[in-house]
N, C-alpha and C positions, 0 to 999 in steps of 0.2 A: 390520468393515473392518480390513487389516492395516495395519501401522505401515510406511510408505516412510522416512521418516525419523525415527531416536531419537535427541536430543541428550542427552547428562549431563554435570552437571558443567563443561561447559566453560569452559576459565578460559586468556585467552593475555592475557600482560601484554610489556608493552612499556619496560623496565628499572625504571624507580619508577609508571609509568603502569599500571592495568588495567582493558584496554579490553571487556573480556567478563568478567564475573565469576560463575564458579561456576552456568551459564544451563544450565536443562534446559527441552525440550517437546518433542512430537514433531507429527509432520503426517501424517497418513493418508489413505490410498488412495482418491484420488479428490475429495481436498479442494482448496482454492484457500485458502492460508495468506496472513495477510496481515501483513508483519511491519512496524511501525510505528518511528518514535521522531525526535526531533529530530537535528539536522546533530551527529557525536559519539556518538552514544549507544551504537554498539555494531555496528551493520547489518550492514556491509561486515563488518568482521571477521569477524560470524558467519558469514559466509555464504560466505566464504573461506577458514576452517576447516573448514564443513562441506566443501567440494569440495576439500580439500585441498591448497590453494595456499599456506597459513601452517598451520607448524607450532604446535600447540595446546599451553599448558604442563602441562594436568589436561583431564582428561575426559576421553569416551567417544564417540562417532559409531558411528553405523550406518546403512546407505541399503542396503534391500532385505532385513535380517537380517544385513549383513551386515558387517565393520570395515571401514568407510573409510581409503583408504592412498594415497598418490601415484602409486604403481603397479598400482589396482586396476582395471586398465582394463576390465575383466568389468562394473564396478559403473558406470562412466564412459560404456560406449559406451549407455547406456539413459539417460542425463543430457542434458539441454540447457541449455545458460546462453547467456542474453541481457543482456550489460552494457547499463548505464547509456551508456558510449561505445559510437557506432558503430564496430564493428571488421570492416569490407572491404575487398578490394581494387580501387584506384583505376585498375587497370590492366586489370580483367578485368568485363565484363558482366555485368547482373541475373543473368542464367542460367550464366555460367559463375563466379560466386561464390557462389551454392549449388549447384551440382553439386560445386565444389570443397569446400566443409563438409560437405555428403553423402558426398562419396569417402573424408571419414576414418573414416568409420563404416562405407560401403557400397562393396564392392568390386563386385559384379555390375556389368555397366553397364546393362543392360537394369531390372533390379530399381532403380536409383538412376536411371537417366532417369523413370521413372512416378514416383518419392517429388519429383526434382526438380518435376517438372510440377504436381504435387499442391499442391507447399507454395507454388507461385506463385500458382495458383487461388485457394489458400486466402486468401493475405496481400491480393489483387486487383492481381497487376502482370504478368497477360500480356498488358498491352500494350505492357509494358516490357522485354521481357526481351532485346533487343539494346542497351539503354538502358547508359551509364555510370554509375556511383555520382554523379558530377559534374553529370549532365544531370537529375538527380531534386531532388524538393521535399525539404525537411526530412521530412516524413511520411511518402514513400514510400521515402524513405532508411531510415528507422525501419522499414518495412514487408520492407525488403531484408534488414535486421539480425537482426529476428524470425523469415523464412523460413532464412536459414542457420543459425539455431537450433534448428528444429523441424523440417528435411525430412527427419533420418532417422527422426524416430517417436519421439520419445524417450519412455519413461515419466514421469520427474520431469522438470520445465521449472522453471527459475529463471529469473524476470525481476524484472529492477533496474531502474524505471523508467522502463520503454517507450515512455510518451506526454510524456517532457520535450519541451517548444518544440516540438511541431507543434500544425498547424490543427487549429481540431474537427471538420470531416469525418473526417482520420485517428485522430483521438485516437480516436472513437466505432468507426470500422471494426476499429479493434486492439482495443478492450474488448472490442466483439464477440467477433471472433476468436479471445480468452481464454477466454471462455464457451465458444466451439463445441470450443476443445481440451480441456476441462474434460468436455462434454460427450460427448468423443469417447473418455473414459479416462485423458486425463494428468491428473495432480497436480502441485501450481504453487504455488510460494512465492514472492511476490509483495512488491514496497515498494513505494512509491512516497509523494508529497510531497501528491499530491491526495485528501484526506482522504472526498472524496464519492465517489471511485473504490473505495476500501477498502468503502465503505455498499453502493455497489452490485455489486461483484463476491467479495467476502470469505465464504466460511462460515465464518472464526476469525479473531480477529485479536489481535496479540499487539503490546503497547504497551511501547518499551525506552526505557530511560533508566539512563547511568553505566554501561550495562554489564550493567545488570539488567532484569529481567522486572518492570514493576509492575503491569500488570493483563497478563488474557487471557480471551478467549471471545466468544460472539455479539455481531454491534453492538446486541442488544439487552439483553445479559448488560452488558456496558461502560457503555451509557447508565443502568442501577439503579445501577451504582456511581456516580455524577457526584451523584445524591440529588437529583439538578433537576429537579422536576416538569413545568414549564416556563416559558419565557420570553417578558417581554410587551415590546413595544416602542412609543414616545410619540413624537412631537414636540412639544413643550413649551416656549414661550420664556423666558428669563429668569427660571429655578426657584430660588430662594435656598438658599444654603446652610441657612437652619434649617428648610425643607421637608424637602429632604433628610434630614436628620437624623429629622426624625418620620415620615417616610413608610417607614426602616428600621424602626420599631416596629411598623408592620402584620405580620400574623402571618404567619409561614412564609415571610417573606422570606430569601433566603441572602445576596442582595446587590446591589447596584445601583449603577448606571455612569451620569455625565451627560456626555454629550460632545454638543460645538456646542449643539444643540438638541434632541439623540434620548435620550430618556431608559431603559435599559434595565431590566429587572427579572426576575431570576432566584428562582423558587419553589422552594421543598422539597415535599413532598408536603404534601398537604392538603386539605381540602373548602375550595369557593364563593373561591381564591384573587383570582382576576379580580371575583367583585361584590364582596369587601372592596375591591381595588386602588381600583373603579368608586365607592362609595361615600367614599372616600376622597376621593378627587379631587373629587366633589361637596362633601362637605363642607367640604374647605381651599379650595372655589372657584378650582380650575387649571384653566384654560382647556387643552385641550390637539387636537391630530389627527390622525389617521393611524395610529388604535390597531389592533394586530396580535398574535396570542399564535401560539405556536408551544411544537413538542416541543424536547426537548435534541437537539442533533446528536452524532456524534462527535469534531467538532470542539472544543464544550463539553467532554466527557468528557475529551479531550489535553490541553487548556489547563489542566483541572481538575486532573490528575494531576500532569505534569508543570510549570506552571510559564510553556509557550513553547507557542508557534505551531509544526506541524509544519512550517513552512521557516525555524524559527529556526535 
């Protein structure tokens, strides 16, 4: 696979603040990149840099082989960027606000009426397409946003958050719709705040924090590094603080959490975790119910890393 995008070095600071430091990786052809990190950590900038809308203070860019530059509209018009805000106009129709993002790229009119039509198909709104930005739901307003993103074909697609505040019918229709462009030949670097969306549609994912790269690779490369073998979940009434205490001595425990009444229990790796936990709790005589064990998520892994919740 070739390299669509090579980042080095990049480093843009903001007079004593540096909001990217010194960040290199690259995403290749035909990947669906998925760039992680808490509110701060670095996102927007990168991803502002790379398309060249903020001047970089060090570093290196390339998209296609080639220097990214403000003026490289060779390298631009095969981009598409999908902000986090919806950006349409309120004045002009489903159909005639992506014919209108299609015309900056496509001059033909014959050739951009079929890319029009297409990318309506694709998002599901020809049944909207005399429709106002105003007369649509949140999600299909999302789905309008995405089509003027994508109707001229672009190779690289950047989306920032696609599925903020819509229903889950559209959340689910746009994920789709990521995959079918994914599957159709775009490569797609991708954020977003829902951490089980990264699980299911990511072949890489890259976890920022301060500005830096602290992990990177498969959700199952990311879940070895968290060292959680897995975690077991209790309801438990009224468990003392000196249980607590001796139930940390069971082996291969990392750590454990008692809130309200759910008692939780993170393992390292290990043999027969669960019949020690099981024997345990016979032993010290805890009544307990609703026992459940489960793998680490990626959510475990973010938490584990950084410190926050990915909507901290």
């Amino acid at each position: 696979m070739s390299k669509v995008i090579e980042v080095k070095d990049l480093t843009k600071k903001y007079k004593e603040l540096t909001a990217v430091d010194h960040l290199s990786f690259n995403l290749e052809e035909g990947e669906i990149l998925g760039l992680l990190g808490p509110n701060g950590s670095g996102k927007s900038t990168t991803i502002n840099c790379i398309l060249s809308l903020l001047t970089m203070n060090e570093g290196e860019i390339k998209i296609f082989g080639k220097e990214m530059k403000p003026n490289a509209y060779d390298i631009k018009k095969d981009i598409g960027v999908i902000f986090q805000e919806v950006a349409v106009f309120e004045e002009l129709t489903v159909y005639e606000n992506i014919d209108y993002f299609c015309g900056l790229y496509i001059n033909n009119k014959q050739e951009r009426k079929e890319k029009v039509e297409k990318a309506i198909e694709f998002v599901g709104l020809s049944e909207f397409k005399k429709f106002y930005p105003k007369q649509l739901s949140g999600g299909l307003l999302r789905r309008l946003n995405i089509a003027c993103g994508i109707a001229h074909e672009p190779k690289l697609i950047f989306l920032d958050e696609p599925t903020v505040a819509v229903d889950p019918q559209s959340r689910n229709n746009i994920l789709e719709g990521i995959k079918a462009l994914r599957d159709k030949g775009a490569t797609i670097l991708y954020t977003t705040h829902y951490m089980e969306e990264a699980e299911i549609l990511c072949d890489r994912i890259i976890i920022m924090d301060k500005g830096k790269i602290i992990a990177q690779g498969t959700k199952n490369e990311l879940k070895e590094l968290a060292g959680i073998e897995e975690k077991v979940t209790l309801e438990v009434e009224n468990l003392p603080q000196e249980k607590q205490e001796k139930l940390k001595k069971i082996p291969n425990i990392e750590e454990i959490k008692y809130e309200g009444n759910q008692l939780m229990i993170s393992f390292q790796k290990g043999e027969n975790n669960f019949t020690h936990l099981l024997e345990w709790l016979k032993q010290e005589k805890i009544s307990y119910d609703g026992i459940y064990s489960e793998k680490p998520s990626l959510n475990d892994v973010f938490l584990q890393l950084t410190g926050k919740e990915l909507r901290d």
